[in-house]
NUVEXKE-111299 format. One record per residue (C-alpha): chain; residue in one letter; x, y, z. Coordinates in Angstrom, 1 decimal, padded with zeros to 4 digits. Last residue first. Layout:
N
('A', 'A', (X, Y, Z));
...
This chain:
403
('A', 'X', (006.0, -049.4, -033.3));
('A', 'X', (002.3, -049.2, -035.4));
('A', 'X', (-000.7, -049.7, -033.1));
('A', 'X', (-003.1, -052.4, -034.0));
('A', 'X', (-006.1, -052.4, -036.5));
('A', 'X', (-009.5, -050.5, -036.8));
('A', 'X', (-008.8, -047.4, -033.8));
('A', 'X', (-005.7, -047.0, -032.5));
('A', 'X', (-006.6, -045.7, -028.8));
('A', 'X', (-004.2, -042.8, -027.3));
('A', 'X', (-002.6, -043.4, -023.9));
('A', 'X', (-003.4, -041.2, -021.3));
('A', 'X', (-001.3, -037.4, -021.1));
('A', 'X', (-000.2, -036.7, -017.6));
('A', 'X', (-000.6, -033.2, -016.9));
('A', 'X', (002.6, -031.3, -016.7));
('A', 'X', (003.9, -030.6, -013.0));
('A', 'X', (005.0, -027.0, -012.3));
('A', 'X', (008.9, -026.6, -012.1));
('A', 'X', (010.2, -025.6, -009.2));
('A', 'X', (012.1, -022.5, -009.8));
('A', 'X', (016.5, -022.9, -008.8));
('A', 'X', (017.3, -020.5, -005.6));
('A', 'X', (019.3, -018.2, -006.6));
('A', 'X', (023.4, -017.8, -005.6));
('A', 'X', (025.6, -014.8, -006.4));
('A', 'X', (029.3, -015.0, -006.5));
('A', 'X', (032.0, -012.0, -006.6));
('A', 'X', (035.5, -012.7, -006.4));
('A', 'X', (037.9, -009.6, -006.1));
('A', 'X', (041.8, -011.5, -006.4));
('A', 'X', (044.6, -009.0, -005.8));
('A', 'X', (045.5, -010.5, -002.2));
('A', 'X', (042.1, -012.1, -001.5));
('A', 'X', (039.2, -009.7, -001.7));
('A', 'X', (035.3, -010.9, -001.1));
('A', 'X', (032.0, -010.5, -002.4));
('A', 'X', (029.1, -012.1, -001.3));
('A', 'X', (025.2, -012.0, -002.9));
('A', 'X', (022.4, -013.8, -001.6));
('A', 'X', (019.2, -015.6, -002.8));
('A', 'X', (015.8, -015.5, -001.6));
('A', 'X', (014.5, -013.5, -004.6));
('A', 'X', (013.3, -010.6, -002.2));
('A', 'X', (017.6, -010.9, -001.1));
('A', 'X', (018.7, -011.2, -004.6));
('A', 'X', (017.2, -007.7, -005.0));
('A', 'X', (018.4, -006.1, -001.8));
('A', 'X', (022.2, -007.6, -003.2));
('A', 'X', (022.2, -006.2, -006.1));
('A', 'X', (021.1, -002.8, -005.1));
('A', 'X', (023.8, -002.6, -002.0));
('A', 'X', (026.9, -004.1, -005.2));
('A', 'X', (025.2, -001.2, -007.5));
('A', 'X', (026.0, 001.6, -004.6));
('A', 'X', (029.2, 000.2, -003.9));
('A', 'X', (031.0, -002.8, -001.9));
('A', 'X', (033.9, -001.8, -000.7));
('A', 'X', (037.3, -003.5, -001.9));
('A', 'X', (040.2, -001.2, -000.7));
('A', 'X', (042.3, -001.2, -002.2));
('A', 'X', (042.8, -002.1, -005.8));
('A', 'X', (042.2, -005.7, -007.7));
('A', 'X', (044.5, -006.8, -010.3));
('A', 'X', (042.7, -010.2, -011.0));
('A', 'X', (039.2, -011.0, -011.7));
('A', 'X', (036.8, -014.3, -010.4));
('A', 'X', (033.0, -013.6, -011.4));
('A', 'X', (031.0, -016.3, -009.9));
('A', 'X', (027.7, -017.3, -011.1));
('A', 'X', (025.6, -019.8, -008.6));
('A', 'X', (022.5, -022.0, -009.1));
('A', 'X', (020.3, -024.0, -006.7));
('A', 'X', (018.2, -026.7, -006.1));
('A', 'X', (020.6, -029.1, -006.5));
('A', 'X', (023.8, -028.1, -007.5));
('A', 'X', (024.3, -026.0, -010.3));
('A', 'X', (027.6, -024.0, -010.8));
('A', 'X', (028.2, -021.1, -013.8));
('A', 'X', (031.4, -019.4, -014.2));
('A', 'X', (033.0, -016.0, -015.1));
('A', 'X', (036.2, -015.6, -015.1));
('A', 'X', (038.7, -012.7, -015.9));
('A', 'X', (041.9, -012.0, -016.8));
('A', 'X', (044.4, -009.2, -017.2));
('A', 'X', (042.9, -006.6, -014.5));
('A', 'X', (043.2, -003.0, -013.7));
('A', 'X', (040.4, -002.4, -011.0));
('A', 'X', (037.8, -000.1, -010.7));
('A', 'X', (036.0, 000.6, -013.4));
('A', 'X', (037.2, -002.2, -015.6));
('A', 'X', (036.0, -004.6, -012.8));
('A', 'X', (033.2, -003.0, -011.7));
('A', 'X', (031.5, -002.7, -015.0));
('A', 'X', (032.2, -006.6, -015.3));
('A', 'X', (031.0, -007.4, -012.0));
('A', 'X', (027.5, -005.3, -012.7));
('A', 'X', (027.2, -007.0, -015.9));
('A', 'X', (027.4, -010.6, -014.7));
('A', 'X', (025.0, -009.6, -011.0));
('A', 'X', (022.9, -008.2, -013.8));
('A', 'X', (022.1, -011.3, -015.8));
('A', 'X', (022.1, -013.7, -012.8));
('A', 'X', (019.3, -011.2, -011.9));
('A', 'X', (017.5, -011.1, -015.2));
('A', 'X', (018.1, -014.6, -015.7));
('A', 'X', (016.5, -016.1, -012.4));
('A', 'X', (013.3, -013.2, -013.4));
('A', 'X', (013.6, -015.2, -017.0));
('A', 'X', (013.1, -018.3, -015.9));
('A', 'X', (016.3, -020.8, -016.8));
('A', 'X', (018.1, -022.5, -019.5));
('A', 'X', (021.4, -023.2, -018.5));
('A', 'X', (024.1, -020.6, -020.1));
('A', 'X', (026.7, -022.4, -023.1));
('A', 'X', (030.2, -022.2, -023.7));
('A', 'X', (031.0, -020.3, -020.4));
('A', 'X', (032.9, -017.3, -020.0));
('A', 'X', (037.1, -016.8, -019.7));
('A', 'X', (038.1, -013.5, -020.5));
('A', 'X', (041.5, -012.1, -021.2));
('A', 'X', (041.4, -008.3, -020.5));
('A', 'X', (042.3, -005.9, -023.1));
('A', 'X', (039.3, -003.7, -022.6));
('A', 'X', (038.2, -004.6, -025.7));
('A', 'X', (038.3, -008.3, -024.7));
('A', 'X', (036.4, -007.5, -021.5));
('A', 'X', (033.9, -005.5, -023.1));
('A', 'X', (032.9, -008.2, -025.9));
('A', 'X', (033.2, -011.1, -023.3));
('A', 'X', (030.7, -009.1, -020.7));
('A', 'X', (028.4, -009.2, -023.8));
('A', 'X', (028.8, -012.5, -024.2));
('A', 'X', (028.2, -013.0, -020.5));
('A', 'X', (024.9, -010.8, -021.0));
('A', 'X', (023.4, -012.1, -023.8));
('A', 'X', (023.8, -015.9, -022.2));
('A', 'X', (021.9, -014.1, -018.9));
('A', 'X', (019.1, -012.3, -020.5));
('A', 'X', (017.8, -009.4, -019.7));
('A', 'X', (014.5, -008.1, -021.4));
('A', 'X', (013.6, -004.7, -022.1));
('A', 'X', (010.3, -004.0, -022.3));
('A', 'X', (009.8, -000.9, -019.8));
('A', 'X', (009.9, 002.0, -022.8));
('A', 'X', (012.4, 003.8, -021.1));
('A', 'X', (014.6, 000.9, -020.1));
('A', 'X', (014.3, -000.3, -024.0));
('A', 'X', (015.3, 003.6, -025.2));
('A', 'X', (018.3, 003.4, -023.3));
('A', 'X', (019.1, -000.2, -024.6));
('A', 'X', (019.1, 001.3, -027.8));
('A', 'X', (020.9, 004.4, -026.7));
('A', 'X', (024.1, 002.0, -025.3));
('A', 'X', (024.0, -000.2, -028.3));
('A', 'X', (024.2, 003.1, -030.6));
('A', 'X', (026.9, 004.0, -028.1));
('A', 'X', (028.5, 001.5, -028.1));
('A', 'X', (029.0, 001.2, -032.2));
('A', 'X', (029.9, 004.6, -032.3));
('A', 'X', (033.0, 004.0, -029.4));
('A', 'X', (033.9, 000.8, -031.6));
('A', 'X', (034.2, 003.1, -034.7));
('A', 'X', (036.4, 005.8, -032.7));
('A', 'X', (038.4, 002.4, -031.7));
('A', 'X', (038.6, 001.0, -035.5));
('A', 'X', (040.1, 004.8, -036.5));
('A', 'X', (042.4, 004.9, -033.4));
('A', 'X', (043.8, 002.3, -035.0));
('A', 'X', (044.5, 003.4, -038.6));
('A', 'X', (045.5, 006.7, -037.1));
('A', 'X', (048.4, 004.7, -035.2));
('A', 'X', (051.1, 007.0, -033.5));
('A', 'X', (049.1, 009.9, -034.3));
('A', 'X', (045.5, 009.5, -032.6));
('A', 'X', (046.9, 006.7, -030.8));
('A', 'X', (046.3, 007.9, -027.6));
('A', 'X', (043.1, 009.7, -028.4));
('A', 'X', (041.5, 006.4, -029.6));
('A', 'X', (042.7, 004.2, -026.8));
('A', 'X', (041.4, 006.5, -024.1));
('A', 'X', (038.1, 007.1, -026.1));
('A', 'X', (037.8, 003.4, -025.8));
('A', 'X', (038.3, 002.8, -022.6));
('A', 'X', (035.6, 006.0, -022.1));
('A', 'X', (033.3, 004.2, -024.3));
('A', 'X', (033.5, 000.5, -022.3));
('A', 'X', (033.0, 002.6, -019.2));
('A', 'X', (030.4, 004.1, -020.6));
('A', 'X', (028.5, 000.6, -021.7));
('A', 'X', (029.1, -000.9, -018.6));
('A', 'X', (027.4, 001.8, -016.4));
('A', 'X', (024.5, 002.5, -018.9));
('A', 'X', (022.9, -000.7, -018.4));
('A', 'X', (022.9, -001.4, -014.8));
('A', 'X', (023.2, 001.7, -014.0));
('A', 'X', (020.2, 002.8, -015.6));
('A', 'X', (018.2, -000.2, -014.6));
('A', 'X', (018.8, 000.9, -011.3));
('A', 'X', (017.7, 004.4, -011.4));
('A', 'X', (014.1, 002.8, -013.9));
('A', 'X', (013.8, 000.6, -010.8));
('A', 'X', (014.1, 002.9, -008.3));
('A', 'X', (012.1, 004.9, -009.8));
('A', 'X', (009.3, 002.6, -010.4));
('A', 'X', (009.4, 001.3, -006.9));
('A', 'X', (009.0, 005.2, -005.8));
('A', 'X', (005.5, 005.6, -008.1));
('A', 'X', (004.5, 002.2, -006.5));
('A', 'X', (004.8, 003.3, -003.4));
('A', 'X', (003.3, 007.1, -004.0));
('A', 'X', (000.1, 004.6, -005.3));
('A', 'X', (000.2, 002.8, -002.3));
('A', 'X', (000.0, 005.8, 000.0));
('A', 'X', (-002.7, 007.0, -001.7));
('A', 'X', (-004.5, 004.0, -001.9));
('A', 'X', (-004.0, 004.0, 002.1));
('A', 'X', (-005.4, 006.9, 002.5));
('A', 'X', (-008.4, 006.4, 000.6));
('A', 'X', (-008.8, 003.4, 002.9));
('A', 'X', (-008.1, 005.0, 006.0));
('A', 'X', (-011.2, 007.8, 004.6));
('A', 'X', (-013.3, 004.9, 003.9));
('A', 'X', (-012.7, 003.8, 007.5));
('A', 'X', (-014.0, 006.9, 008.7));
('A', 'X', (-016.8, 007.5, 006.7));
('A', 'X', (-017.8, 004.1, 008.1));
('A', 'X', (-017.2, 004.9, 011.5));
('A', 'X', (-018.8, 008.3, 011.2));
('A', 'X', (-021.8, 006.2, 010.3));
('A', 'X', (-021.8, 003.5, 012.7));
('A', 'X', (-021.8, 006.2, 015.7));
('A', 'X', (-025.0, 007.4, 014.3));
('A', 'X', (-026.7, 005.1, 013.9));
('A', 'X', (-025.2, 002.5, 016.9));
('A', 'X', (-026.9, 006.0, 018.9));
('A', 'X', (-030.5, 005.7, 017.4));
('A', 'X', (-030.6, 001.9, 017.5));
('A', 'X', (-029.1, 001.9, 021.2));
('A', 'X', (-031.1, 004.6, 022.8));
('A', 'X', (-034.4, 003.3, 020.9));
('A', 'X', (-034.5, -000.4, 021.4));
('A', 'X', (-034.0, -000.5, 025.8));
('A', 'X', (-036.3, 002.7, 025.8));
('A', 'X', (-039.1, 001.2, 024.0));
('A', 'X', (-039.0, -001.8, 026.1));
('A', 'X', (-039.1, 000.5, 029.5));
('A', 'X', (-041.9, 002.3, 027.4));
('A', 'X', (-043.6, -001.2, 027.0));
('A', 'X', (-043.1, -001.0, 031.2));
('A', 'X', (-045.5, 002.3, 031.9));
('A', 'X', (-043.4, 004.8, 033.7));
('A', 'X', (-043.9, 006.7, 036.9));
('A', 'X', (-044.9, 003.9, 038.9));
('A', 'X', (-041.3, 003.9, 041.1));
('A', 'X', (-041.2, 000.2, 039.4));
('A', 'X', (-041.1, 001.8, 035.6));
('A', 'X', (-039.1, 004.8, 037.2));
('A', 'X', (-035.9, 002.3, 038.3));
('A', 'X', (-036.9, 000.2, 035.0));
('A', 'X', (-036.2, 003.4, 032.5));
('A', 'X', (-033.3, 004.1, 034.8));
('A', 'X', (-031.8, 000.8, 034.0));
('A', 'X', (-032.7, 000.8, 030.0));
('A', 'X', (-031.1, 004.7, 030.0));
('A', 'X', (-027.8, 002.9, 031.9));
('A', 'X', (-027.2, -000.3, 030.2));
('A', 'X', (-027.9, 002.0, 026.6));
('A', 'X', (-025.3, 004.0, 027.5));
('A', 'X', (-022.8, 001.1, 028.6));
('A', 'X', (-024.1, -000.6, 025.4));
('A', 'X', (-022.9, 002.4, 023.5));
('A', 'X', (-019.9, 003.0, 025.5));
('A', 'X', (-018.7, -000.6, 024.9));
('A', 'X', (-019.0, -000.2, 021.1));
('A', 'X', (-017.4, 003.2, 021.4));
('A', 'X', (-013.9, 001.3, 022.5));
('A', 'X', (-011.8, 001.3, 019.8));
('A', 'X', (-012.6, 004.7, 018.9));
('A', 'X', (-011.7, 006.5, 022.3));
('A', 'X', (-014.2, 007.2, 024.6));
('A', 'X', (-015.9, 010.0, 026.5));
('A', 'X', (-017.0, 012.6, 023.4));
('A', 'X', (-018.1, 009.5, 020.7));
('A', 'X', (-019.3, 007.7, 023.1));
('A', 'X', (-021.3, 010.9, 024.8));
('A', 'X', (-022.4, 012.3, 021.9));
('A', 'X', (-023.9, 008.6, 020.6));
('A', 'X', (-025.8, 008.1, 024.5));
('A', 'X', (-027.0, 011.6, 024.4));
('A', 'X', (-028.4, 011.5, 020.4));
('A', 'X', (-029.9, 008.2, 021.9));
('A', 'X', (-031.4, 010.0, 025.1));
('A', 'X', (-033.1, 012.6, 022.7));
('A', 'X', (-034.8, 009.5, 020.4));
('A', 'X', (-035.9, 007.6, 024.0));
('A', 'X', (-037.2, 011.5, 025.9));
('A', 'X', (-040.8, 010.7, 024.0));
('A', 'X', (-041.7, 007.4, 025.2));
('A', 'X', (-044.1, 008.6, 028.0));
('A', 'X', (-043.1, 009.2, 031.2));
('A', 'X', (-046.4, 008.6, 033.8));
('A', 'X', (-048.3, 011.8, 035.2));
('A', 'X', (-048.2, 015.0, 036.3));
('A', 'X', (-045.3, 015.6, 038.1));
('A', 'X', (-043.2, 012.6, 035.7));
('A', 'X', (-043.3, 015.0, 032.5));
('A', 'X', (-041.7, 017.9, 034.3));
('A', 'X', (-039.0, 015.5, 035.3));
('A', 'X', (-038.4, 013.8, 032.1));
('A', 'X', (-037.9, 017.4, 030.6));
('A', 'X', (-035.6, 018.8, 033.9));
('A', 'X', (-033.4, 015.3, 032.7));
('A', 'X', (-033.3, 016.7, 029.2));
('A', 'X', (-032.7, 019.8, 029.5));
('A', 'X', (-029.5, 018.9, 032.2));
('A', 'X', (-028.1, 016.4, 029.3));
('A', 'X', (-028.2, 018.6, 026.8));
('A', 'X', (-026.0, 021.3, 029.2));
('A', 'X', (-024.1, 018.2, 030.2));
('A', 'X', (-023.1, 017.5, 026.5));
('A', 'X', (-023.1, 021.4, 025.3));
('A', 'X', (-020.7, 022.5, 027.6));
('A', 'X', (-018.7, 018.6, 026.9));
('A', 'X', (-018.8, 019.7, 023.3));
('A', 'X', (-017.1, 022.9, 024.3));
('A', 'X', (-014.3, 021.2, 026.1));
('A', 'X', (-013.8, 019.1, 023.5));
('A', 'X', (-012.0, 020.8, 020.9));
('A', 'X', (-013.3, 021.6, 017.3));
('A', 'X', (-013.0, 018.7, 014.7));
('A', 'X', (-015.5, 019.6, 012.2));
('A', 'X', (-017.8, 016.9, 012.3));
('A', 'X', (-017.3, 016.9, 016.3));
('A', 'X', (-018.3, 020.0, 016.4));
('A', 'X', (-021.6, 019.2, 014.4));
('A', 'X', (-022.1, 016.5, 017.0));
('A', 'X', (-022.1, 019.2, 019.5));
('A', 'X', (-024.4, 021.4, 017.8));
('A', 'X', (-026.9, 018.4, 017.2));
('A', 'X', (-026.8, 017.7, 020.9));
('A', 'X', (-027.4, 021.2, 021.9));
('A', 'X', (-030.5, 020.9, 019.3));
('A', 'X', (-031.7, 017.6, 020.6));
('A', 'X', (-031.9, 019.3, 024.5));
('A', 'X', (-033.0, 022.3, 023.5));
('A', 'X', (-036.2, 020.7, 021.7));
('A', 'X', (-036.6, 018.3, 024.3));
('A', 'X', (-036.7, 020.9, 027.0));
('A', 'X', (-038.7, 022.8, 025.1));
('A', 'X', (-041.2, 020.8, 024.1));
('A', 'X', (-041.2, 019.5, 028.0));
('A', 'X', (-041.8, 022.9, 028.9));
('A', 'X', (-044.5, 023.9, 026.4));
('A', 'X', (-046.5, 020.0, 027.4));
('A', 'X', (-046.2, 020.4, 030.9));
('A', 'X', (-049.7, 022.0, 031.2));
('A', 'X', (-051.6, 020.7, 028.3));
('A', 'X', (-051.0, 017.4, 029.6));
('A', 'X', (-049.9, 014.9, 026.3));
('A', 'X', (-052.0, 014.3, 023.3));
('A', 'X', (-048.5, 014.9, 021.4));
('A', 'X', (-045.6, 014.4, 023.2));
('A', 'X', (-045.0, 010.9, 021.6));
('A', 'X', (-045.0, 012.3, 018.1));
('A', 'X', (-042.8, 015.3, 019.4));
('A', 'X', (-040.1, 013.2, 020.7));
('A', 'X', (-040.0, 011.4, 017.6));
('A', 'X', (-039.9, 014.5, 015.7));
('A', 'X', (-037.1, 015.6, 017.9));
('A', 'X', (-035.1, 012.5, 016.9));
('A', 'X', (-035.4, 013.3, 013.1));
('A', 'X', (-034.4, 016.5, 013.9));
('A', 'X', (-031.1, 015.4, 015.1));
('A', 'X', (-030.6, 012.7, 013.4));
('A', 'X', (-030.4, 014.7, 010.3));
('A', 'X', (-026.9, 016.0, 011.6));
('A', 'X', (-025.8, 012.7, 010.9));
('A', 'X', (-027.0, 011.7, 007.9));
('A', 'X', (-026.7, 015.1, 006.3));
('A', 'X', (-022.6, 015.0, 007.5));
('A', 'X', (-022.8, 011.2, 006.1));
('A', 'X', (-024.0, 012.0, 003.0));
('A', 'X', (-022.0, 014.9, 002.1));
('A', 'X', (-018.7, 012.8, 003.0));
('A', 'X', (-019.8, 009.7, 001.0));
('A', 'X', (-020.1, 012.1, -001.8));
('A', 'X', (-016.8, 013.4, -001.3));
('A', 'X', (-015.4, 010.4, -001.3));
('A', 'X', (-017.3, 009.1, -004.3));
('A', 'X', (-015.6, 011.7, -005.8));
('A', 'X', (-012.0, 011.2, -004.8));
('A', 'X', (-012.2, 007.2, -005.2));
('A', 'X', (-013.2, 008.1, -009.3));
('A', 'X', (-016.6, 007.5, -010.4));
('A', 'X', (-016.9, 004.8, -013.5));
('A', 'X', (-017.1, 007.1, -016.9));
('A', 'X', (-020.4, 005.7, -018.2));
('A', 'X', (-020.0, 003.7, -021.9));
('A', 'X', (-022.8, 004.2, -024.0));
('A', 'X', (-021.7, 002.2, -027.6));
('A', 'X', (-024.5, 002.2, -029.7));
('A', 'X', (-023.8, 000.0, -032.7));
């Protein structure tokens, strides 16, 4: 089996391809315009025909230059040297021409390098479509003034009135799309820095989400263990043990964060907020039984449970807690109710996280004091479930239908 796979170009390359193409594209005007001119100048009066050459030949070439500044970014005031300078050639050109004899087609390619320098020099980029037609307006209006003056046959008038503007929208199109792909490369950029800085603040919050319970549960436990080192070895044993067991739990769940599969769920985490509190010496009171849920209303229920219960032992010295669950209607609340609450009662770091994150769910967090009471309660708004397609009735085929 042949498998020829092609690498797919990256956005950087074809970038820089689009880049090369439009610079060549652009500066190729140039010379394409003045072999238009010359194609028209040809057959023309001997006489006139070196200086009109040269005029249009000076005239594209100082147009060229400046649209080669403007490639590169250089400052204005020399492009608008070179605009008026092109400008000038090209006017002495039409008037050389016009001594001896009608204006032939030739000065339509020069005048639409003119009309695109000067939209691209006089205008800002919201407004080049108006300078275009307002260049355009002006080369077709002149074209008519010396079309009536009898110095200009009127298919050149027509000519005029299709060159300028096809010529000029060219070129002016083309650095507007290389523009807008650069906006767009930009912007990828920018996204994928976005998404790099959502993944960090994810992976920062998961970590203290999960690590914060678990090493204050280890540091309670230490605590234990060191003070009854000698009054009670047997004790201090089973609390060393605990602090192992934690630990293990704790790099487990380190290793899940890492890895980007780990799961919360919000039955795992109230018995897991029992299991702390009731080392920590705190009498908890959980729910039997969690309602069955979607797993991004779990996750956040989840860590609104475990961040009340690391706050709690962290920062308070309780002897009961209470976590409940309340659905009414469309929505579903967990409270965590604790005793033995210090001053003051700030909301934290992990409180501000929780709280942006029930925010994009639509929900909302609130804490509040009362006396030695610290109450926290978070509130989701319940999924609607999707409709199930309604099954038709099966057919019993050769007899009836049993009951």
């Amino acid at each position: 089996m042949n498998l020829d796979v092609t690498p797919e170009p990256t956005p950087a390359r074809d970038l820089r391809r689009l880049r090369t193409y439009t610079f060549f594209t652009v500066i190729g005007s140039g010379p394409l315009a003045l072999f238009m001119a010359a194609m028209f100048l040809v057959g023309g009066d001997a006489e006139v025909l070196p200086l009109a050459a040269g005029a249009a030949t000076g005239s594209v070439v100082l147009c060229t230059a400046g649209l080669a500044l403007h490639w590169h970014g250089q400052g204005p005031w020399r492009r608008r040297l070179l605009w008026f300078a092109s400008s000038a050639l090209l006017l002495a050109g039409v008037a050389a021409e016009a001594s001896t004899g009608e204006i032939g087609a030739a000065w339509a390619a020069p005048a639409g390098l003119l009309a695109a320098e000067g939209a691209l020099l006089w205008s800002r980029p919201g407004r080049r479509s108006l300078a275009l037609l307002a260049g355009t307006a002006i080369a077709t209006a002149l074209a008519g003034l010396a079309a009536q003056a009898g110095y200009m046959h009127p298919s050149v008038v027509l000519m005029t009135a299709v060159l300028v503007p096809s010529v000029a929208a060219g070129i002016v199109c083309q650095l507007w799309h290389y523009r807008v792909a650069q906006e767009l490369e930009k912007a990828r950029g920018l996204a994928a820095d976005l998404a790099v800085a959502e993944e960090r603040l994810r992976f920062a919050g998961e970590l203290h989400d999960v690590q914060g319970g678990h090493l204050q549960a280890i540091m309670l436990k230490a605590q234990v263990a060191r003070r009854f080192a000698d009054a009670d070895p047997e004790l201090a044993a089973s609390e060393v043990r605990a602090v192992e067991e934690l630990a293990r739990e704790a790099l487990r769940d380190m290793r899940a964060v890492v890895g980007g599969y780990r799961k919360t769920a919000l039955a795992d985490e109230i018995d897991s907020a029992a299991r702390i509190l009731k080392s920590a010496g705190v009498e908890a009171s959980v729910p039997d039984a969690a309602p069955s849920l979607d797993d991004d209303t779990e996750r956040l229920l989840g860590l609104l449970v475990r961040e009340a219960t690391t706050n709690l032992i962290r920062h308070a010295e309780p002897t009961a807690a209470n976590v409940s669950i309340v659905e009414v209607d469309a929505e579903v609340t967990v409270t965590v109710v604790n005793d033995g609450a210090a001053e003051p009662a700030e909301g934290g770091n992990g409180l501000s996280m929780l709280a942006a994150r029930f925010g994009e769910a639509g929900g909302s967090v609130e804490h509040a004091l009362d006396g030695d009471r610290w109450t926290i309660r978070g509130t989701l708004p319940k999924p609607v479930p999707r409709p199930r397609p309604r099954q038709g009735r099966g057919r019993v085929r050769g007899g009836r239908s049993r009951r």
